[in-house]
C-alpha positions in Angstrom: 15.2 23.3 7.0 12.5 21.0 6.1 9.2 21.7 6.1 6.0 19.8 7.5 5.1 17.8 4.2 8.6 16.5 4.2 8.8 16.1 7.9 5.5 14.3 7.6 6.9 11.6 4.7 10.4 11.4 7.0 8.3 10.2 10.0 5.7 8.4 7.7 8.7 6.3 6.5 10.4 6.0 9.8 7.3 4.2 11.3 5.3 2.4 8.8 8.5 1.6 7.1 8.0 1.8 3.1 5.0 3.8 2.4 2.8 4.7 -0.9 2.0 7.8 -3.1 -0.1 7.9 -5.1 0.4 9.7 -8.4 -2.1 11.3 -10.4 -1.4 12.6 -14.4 -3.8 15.7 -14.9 -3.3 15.5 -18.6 -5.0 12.0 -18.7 -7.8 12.7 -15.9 -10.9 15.5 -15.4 -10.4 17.5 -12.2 -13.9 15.0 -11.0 -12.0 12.1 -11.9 -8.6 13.1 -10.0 -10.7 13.6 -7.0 -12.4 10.5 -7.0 -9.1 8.9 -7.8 -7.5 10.7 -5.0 -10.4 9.7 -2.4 -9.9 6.1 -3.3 -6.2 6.2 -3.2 -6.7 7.6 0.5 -9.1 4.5 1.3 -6.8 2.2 0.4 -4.0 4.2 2.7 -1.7 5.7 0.5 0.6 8.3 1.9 0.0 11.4 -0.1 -0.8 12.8 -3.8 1.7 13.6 -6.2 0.3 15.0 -9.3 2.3 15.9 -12.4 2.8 14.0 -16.0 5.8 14.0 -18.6 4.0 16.4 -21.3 1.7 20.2 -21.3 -1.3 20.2 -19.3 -3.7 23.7 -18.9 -2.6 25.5 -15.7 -6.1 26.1 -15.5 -7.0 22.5 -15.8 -3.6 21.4 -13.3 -5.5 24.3 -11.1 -8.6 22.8 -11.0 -7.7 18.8 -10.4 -5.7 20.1 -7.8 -8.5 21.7 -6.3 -10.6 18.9 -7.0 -8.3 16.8 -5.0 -8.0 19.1 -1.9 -11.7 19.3 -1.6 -12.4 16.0 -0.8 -9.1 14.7 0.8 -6.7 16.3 3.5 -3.4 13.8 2.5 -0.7 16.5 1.1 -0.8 17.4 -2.7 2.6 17.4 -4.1 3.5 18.7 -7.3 5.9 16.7 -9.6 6.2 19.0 -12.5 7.7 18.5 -15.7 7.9 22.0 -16.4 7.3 25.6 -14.7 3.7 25.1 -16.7 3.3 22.4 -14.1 3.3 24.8 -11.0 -0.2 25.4 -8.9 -1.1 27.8 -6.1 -3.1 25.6 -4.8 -0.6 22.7 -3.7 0.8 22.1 -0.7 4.4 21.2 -1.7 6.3 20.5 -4.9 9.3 18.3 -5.6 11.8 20.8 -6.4 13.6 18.7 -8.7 16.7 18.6 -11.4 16.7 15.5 -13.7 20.7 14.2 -12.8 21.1 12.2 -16.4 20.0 15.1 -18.6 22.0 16.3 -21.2 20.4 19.8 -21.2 21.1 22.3 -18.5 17.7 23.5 -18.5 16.4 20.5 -17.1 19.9 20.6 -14.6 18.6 24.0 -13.6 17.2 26.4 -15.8 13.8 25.1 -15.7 14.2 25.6 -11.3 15.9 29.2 -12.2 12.5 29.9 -13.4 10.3 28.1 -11.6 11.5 29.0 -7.8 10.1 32.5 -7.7 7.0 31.2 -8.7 7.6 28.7 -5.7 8.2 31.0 -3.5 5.7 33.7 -4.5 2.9 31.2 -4.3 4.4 29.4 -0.6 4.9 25.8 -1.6 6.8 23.6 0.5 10.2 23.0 -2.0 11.1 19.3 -1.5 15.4 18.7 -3.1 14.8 15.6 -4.8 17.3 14.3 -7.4 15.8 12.4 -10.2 17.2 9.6 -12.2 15.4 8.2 -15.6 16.4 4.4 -16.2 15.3 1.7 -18.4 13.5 3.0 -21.9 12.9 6.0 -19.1 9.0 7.0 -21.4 7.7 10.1 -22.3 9.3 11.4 -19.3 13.0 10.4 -20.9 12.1 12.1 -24.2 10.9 15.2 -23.1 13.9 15.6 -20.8 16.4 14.8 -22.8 17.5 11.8 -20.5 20.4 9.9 -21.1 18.4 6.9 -19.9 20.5 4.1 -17.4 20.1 0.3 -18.2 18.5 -1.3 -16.0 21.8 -3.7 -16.1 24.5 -0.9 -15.1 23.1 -0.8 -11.3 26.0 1.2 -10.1 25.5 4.0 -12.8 22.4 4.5 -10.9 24.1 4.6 -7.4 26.9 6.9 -8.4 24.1 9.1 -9.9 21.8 9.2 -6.8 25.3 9.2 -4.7 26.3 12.8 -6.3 22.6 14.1 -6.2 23.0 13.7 -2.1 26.4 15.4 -1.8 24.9 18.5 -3.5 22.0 18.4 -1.0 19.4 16.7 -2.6 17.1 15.2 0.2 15.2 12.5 -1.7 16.3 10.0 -4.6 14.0 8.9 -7.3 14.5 6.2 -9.6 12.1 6.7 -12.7 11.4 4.1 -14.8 8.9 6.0 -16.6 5.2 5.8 -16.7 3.6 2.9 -18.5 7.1 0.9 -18.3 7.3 -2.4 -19.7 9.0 -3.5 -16.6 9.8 -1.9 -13.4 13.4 -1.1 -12.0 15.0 -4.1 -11.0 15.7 -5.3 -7.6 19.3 -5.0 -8.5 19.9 -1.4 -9.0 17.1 -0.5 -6.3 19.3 -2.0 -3.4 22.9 -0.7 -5.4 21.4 2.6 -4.7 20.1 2.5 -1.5 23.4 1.2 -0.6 25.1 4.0 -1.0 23.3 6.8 -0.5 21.4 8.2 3.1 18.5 9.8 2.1 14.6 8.3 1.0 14.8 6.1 -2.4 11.5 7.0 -4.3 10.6 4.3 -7.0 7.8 4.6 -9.7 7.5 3.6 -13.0 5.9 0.2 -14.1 4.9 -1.4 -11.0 1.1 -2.8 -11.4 1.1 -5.4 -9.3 1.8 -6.5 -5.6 4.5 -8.5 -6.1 6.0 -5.7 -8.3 5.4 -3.5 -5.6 7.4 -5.6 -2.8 10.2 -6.7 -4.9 11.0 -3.1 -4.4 10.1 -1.8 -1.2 11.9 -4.8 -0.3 14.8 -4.2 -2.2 15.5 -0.7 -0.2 12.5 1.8 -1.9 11.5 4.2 0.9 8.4 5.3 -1.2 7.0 3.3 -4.1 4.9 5.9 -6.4 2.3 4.1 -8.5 0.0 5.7 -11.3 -1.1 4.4 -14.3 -2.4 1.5 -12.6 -5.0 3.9 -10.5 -6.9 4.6 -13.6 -7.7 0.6 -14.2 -11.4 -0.8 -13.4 -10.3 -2.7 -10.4 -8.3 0.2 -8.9 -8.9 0.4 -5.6 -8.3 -3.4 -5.1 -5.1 -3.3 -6.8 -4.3 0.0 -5.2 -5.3 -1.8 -1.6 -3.5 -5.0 -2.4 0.2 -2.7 -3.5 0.1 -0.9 -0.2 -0.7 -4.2 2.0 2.3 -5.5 0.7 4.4 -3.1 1.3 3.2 -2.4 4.6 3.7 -6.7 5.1 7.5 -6.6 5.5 7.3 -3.9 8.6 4.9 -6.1 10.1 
């Protein structure tokens, strides 16, 4: 059964129609900076804050942005966790997530095996997403152990995010990894999304608005952006992403 920070992205996409999180790396930020980040991010109407990175951060440092965060914002924290080391109390969901194209089972499931009492114990909203590295997939691919999917086999993609929803995954994402070179292609964006039923996430290179619409316009139900927060003219080019993907509702 869902529960309200996934109710609340389900109706968030059903009536602004592609919508925007925001996604904030504790390992490259202080807890001051995620906040002001985060209050920024909020300003310029993103959705919510996802907050997570490919490699180790401090608990006690992931505690305390997270913290940060929830102090001066009420949008839902998320956590996107790359490991059970990137589990807070203090969140109010997590995507509970296995990484489809890995080629070690503890990234299928053993990392979850140890990570959902923890879930449980500290009552975060689990989110099923099934995630998908493509393209020179980053950090994220390496650490993982990702069997990476070119950005020109679209329907690998599709059959991927197609299997994640027959075992009950309720969200898709399509990782090109943080810091990409380029962002997933149009292409394999709408090869997914025409096959599969549930929300397509997106992240991974997109800095720019036309970036941004090429793929909310290509079927991207949310469109995650990160690195490009932590840039001088943020909150412009934060602003200017999420007006364009707002534009093709309107």
């Amino acid at each position: 059964m869902p529960g309200p920070i996934e109710r609340y992205l389900i109706e968030k996409i059903k009536t602004d129609g592609s919508i925007h999180i925001t996604l904030i790396d504790p390992e490259k930020v202080s807890a001051a900076d995620a906040a002001r980040i985060a209050e920024n991010s909020k300003n310029s109407g993103t959705t919510a804050i996802m907050i997570g990175g490919s490699t180790f951060v401090s608990e006690n440092h992931l505690n305390d942005v997270v913290k940060a965060i929830k102090s001066k914002i009420d949008l839902p924290t998320i956590l996107f966790p790359n490991n059970v080391t990137g589990i807070s109390p203090h969140a109010d969901a997590i995507w509970f997530m296995s990484l489809l194209n890995s080629v070690d089972p503890y990234f299928l499931i053993g990392a979850q095996i140890l990570g959902a009492p923890l879930v449980k114990k500290y009552g975060l909203e689990p989110i099923s997403m099934g995630y998908i590295i493509v393209g020179d997939g980053g950090t994220a691919g390496i650490v993982g152990k990702a069997m990476a999917l070119p950005y020109n086999k679209p329907e690998l993609a599709a059959f991927h995010a197609l299997a994640g929803q027959y075992l009950g995954m309720r969200f898709i994402y399509l990782e090109g990894g943080s810091g990409a070179a380029n962002p997933v292609p149009p292409e394999m964006i709408r090869a997914v999304k025409h096959l599969i039923d549930i929300p397509l996430i997106v992240g991974g290179g997109i800095r720019t608005k036309e970036q941004a619409l090429a793929a909310a316009s290509a079927g991207a139900d949310i469109i995650v952006t990160g690195n490009v927060t932590e840039a001088n003219d943020a909150k412009q080019r934060v602003s200017e992403i999420i007006c364009a993907i707002k534009s093709i509702k309107a």
